[in-house]
Structure formats: structure tokens, C-alpha cells
C-alpha positions in Angstrom: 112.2 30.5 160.6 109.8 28.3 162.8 108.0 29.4 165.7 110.3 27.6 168.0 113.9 28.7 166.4 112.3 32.3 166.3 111.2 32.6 169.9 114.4 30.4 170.7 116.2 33.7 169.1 113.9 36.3 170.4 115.2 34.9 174.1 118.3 34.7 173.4 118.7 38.2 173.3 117.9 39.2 176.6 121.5 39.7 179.0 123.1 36.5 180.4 121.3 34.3 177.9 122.7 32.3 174.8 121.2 30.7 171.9 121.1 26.9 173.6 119.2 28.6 177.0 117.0 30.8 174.7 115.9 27.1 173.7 116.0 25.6 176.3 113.2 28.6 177.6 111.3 27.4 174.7 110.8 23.6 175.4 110.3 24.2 179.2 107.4 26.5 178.1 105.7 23.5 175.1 105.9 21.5 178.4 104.2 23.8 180.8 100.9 24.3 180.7 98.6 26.6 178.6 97.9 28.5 181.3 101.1 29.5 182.6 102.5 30.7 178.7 99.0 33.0 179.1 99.9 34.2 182.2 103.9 35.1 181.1 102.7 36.4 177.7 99.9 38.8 179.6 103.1 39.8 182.2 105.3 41.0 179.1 102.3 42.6 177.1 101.0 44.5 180.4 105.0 46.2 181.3 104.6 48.5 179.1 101.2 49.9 180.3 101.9 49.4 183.8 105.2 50.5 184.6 107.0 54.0 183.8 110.1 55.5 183.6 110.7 58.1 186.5 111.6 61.5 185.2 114.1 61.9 188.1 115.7 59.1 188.1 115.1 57.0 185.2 114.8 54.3 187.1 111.6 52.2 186.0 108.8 51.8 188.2 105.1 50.5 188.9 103.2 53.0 187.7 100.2 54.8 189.9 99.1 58.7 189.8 102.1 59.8 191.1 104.4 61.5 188.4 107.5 60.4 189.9 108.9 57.1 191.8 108.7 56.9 195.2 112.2 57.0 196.2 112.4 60.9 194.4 109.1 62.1 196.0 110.4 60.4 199.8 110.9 64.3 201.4 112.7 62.4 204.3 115.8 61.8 201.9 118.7 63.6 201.8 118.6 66.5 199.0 122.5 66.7 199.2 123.3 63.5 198.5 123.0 61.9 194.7 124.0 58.5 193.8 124.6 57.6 190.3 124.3 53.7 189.7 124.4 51.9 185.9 121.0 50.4 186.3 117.8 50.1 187.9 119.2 46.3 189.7 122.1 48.4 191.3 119.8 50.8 193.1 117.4 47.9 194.4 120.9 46.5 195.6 121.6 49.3 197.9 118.1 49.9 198.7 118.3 46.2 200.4 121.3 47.6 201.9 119.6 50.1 204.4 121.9 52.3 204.9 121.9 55.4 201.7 119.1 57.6 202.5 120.0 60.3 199.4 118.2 60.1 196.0 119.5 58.5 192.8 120.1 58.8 189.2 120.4 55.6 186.8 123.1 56.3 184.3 121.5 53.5 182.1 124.6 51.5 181.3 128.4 51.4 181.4 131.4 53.0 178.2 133.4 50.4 177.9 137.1 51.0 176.7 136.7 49.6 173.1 134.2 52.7 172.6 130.9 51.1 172.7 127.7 51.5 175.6 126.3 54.7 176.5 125.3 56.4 179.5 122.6 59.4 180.0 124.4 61.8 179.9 122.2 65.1 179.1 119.8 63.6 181.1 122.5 63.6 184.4 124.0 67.7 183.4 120.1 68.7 183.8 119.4 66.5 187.1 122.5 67.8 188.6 121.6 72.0 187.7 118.3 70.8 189.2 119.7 69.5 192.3 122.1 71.7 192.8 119.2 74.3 193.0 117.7 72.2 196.1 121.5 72.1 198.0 123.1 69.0 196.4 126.1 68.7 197.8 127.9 65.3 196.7 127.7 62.8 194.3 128.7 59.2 195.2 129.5 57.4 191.9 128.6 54.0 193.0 129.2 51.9 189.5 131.1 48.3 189.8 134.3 47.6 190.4 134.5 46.4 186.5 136.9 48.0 183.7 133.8 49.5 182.0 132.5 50.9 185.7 136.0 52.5 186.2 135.9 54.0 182.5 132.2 55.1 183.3 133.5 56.9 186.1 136.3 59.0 184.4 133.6 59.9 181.7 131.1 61.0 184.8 134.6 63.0 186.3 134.6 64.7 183.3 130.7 66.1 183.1 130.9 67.3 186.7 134.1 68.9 186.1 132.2 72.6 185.2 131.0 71.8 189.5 133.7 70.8 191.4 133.6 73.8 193.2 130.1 73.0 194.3 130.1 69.5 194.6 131.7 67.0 196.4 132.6 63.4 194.0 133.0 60.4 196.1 133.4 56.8 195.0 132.5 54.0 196.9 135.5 52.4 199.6 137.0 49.2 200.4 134.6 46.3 200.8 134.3 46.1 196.9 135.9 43.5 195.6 137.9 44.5 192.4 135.8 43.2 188.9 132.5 43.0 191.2 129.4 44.0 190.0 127.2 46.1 192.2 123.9 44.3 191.6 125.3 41.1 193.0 126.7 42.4 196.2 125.3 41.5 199.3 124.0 43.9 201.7 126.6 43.8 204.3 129.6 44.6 201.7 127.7 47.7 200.0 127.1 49.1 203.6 130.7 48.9 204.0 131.5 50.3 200.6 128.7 53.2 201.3 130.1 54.0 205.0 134.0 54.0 203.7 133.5 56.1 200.3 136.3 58.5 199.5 136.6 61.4 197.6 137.3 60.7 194.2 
């Protein structure tokens, strides 16, 4: 395989992109300059050494001294609130939304109904025994209004069963549209879906 059918395939395996895109990636960057190919490869080669994963969380992070992301070690939010989102772009989503002031968990993905994906799930049993030590008292399961989000969200019913007695399980309300992704709401709508969430 050549250098351009290789990186051509390499792109094409990032989300959202397909094997034409992943070249056209390719010829836009033998027509940029050297410089900005340096620049983009030092970006990609630096992630890893400058951003973490948070060990609350999970969501990733610029990293610094601090051990955790800034949103876990903010003591003004709300200990009793936890929301659980499918990735890292959902939670910047509702962060640009103003209005949840609780602390999050990123599940890391969706189940979808033919059996495939996979969410954290140890990871979410131990942050909830944690929380629930420091008065968690709901968790708002804010995952789109998709097939796979809906399935997601049975699964998650099911973990939290063993502390129903202790927790509140909300979904987000109306202002959703059905088959809408969080990530690509706009502000207004997830404020509306935040302030009309329901006990699910």
C-alpha cells in the first residue's frame, strides 16, 4: 500500500468519515504547506502526553497537576446530582447549555440492539458506591433520543436497580426531538430537556 492509499485508510477510520473523504483529507494536506502537515502531525503526536483521562469522569481532559478534571474538583457543584452522557462531546453540549450544575460520568458509548458497543460499566457501579457515600441523590440519564440511547438506558436501569431505594433515575423531558443526538443539540433545547426531566 502507498503512502497516500494508507494514510487515505488510516483517516478513514475516524467516525463520520469514509474512504473517498479519508482521501480527500489526504490531497488537501500534499496541497497545504509543509508547515501546516508539521504542525497537525505535532497536535496528534502531543494528545497523548498532554491530555488525560479523568478518574471520575472519564471524560478526557487537558492535563495539568491536578489529578482530576475540573468539572469533578468544582466544590460549588451539586454532589446529589450525576449525569451520565455517551461521550465526552455530549457533556461539552450541556456544559454550553448553562443550566446542570451536578457532576458527570461518560458512559463511553452506546449498546445497540444487534448486541454490539459497550459502555463502562464497572467503572459507573464504583462511581455510583462512591457518590452515594457523598449524598448522591439522582441520576439523570441524559443519552440521545436514538434506538441505541434508548437501549443504553434500559441496560443503565438495570445496574442501578440494587439502588432504587436510594436514588432517584430521571431521563431527560420533552424538547428532545425523537432520533436526536445530544451532541448536536443546541443550548436552548437541552435546557428545556434538563428543566422538564422525568423520573424514569
Amino acid at each position: 500500500m502507498d503512502h497516500i492509499d494508507e494514510l487515505a485508510h488510516a483517516l478513514s477510520r475516524l467516525p463520520g468519515i469514509g474512504p473517498r473523504q479519508g482521501k480527500r483529507f489526504v490531497y488537501y494536506l500534499l496541497s497545504a504547506p509543509a508547515t501546516e502537515r508539521t504542525k497537525l502531525a505535532e497536535l496528534i503526536a502531543s494528545l497523548g502526553k498532554d491530555v488525560r483521562q479523568c478518574p471520575e469522569c472519564l471524560r478526557f481532559y487537558n492535563g495539568s497537576a491536578a489529578t482530576v478534571c475540573n468539572y469533578c474538583s468544582d466544590t460549588k457543584r451539586d454532589e446529589g446530582l450525576l449525569m451520565l452522557v455517551e461521550k465526552d462531546q455530549d457533556l461539552s453540549a450541556v456544559e454550553r447549555a448553562g443550566t446542570y450544575r451536578g457532576h458527570y460520568f461518560v458512559l463511553g458509548g452506546v449498546l445497540t440492539l444487534t448486541g454490539k458497543g459497550a459502555i463502562r460499566e464497572k467503572e459507573l457501579v464504583k462511581i455510583i458506591d462512591k457518590r452515594l457515600k457523598n449524598n448522591l441523590k439522582e441520576v439523570v440519564l441524559a443519552l440521545s433520543a436514538t434506538s441505541e440511547g434508548e437501549h443504553t438506558a434500559d441496560r443503565v436501569r438495570e445496574l442501578l436497580m440494587p439502588y432504587r431505594d436510594h436514588l432517584k433515575i430521571s431521563v431527560l423531558g420533552r424538547g428532545l426531538a425523537t432520533g436526536s443526538e445530544l451532541e448536536y443539540s443546541d443550548a436552548e433545547t437541552l435546557r428545556a430537556a434538563l428543566s422538564n426531566r422525568r423520573e424514569a
